[in-house]
N, C-alpha and C positions, 0 to 999 in steps of 0.2 A: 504494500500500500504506500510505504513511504517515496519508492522509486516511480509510483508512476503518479502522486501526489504531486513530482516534481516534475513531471513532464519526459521522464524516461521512460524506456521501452520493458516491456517486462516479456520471459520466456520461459517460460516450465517446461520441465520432462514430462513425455505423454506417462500421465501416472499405469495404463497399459504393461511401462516395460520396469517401471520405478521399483526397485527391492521394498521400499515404504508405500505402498499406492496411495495410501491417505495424504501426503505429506501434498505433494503436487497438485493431486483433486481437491485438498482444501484449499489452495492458491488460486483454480480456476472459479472456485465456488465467492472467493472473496473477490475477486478482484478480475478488473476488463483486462483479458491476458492480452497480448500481441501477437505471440507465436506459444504454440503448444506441437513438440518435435522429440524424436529419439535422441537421446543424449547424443547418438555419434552424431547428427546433423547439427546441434547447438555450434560449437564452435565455430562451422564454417560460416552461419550465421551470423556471428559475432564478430568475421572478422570481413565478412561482405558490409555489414552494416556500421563499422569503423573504418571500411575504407570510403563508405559513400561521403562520410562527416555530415552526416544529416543532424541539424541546428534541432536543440531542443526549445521545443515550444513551448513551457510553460509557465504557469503563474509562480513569480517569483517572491517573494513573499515580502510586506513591509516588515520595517522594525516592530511596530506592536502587535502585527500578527506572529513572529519570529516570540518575541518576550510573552505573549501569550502562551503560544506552542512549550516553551521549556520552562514557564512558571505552574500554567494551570494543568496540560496535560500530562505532562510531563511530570512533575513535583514529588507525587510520593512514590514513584513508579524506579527515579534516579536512586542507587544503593551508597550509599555516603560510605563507601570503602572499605568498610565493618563486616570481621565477621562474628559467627556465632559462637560463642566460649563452649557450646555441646558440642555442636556436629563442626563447627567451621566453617559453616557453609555462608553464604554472603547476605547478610541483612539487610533489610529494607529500611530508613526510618516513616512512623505512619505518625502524622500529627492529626489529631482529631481535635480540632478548637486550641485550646493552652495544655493538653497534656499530649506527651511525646512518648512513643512506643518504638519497639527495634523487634522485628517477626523477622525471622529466618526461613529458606524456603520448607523447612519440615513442620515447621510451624513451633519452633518454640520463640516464646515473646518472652520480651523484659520490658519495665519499667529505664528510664535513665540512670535513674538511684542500682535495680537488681541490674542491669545491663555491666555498668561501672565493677558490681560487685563479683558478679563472676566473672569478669573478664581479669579481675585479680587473682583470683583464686586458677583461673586458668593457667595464668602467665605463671603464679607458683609452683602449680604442677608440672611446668614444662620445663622449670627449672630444675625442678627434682629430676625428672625425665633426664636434663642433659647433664645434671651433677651423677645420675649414675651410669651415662653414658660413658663419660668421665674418666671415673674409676674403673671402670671395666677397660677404657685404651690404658688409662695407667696401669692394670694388674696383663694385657697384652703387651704392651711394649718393656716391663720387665721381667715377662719370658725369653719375647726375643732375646734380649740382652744376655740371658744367662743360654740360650740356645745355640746362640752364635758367638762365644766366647774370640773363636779361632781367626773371627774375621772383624779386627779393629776397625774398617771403615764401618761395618753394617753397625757395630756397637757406640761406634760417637753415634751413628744417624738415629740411632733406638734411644739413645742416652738424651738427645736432644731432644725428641718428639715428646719422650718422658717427660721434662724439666717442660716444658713446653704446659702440657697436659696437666703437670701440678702447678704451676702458675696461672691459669685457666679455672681449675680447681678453687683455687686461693678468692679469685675474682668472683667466684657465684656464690663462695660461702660468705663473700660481703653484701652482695646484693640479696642472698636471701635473707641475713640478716639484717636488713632494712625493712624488708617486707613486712 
């Protein structure tokens, strides 16, 4: 809808050969299609029709119709970058009047206040997560070490990732201790 809103040509795969047949026949169902063709014809199509340079004809839109478009239709639909401290997945915020909400596509919602709070309690866990991620390259890389007694380069490189790994260590046992 948006491409031919704008005065561009629209083409779908005959849904006939489409592995999704719905996907294409809902395209023909919504929208005044242009061309409806076997995937293998699309391209040639595409490039008959960039060689012609056929001027697009349409209504181009003013500035208040534009600020309308990505204030009004637009607005709760834009995902403010968040995700969801359960699943992860990407939140919407929904203002309904003066209170503000954050729904996720599985449907868990927060408040700002419950949003804030478990998206701490998140980030804690994750910390925990990579402080025992952590320890575990530290208790591998002083295997290797003792593995490869015989080969001085492999044990500066194991010795270094170590010292590495417990300074790393050192760093999240400060940050969680802020938390």
């Amino acid at each position: 809808m948006a491409v031919k809103s704008r005065g561009g040509t629209v083409i779908v795969q005959d849904p006939k050969e489409a592995r999704i047949e719905d996907m294409p026949a809902n395209v023909l169902r919504q929208v005044k299609t242009d061309y409806c063709l076997p995937v293998a014809e699309i391209a040639s199509l595409l490039t008959m029709l960039a060689s012609e340079g056929r001027a697009i004809n349409g209504h181009k839109p003013s500035m208040k119709e534009c600020k309308i478009l990505s204030t009004e239709a637009f607005g709760e639909m834009e995902p403010p970058g968040l995700t969801c401290p359960d699943c992860g997945g990407v939140v919407l915020e929904i203002k309904d009047g003066k209170s503000l909400q954050f729904r996720c596509h599985v449907g868990h919602a927060f408040s700002f206040e419950s949003f804030s709070e478990a998206h701490a309690d998140a980030l804690e866990r994750a910390l925990w997560v990579a402080l025992r991620k952590l320890n575990e390259q530290k208790s591998i890389q002083q295997t290797l070490i003792k593995n490869h007694r015989d080969d001085k380069r492999l044990q500066k490189r194991f010795q270094e990732n170590l010292v590495a790994t417990e300074r790393d260590m050192g760093l999240l046992h400060e940050i969680l201790a802020r938390l």
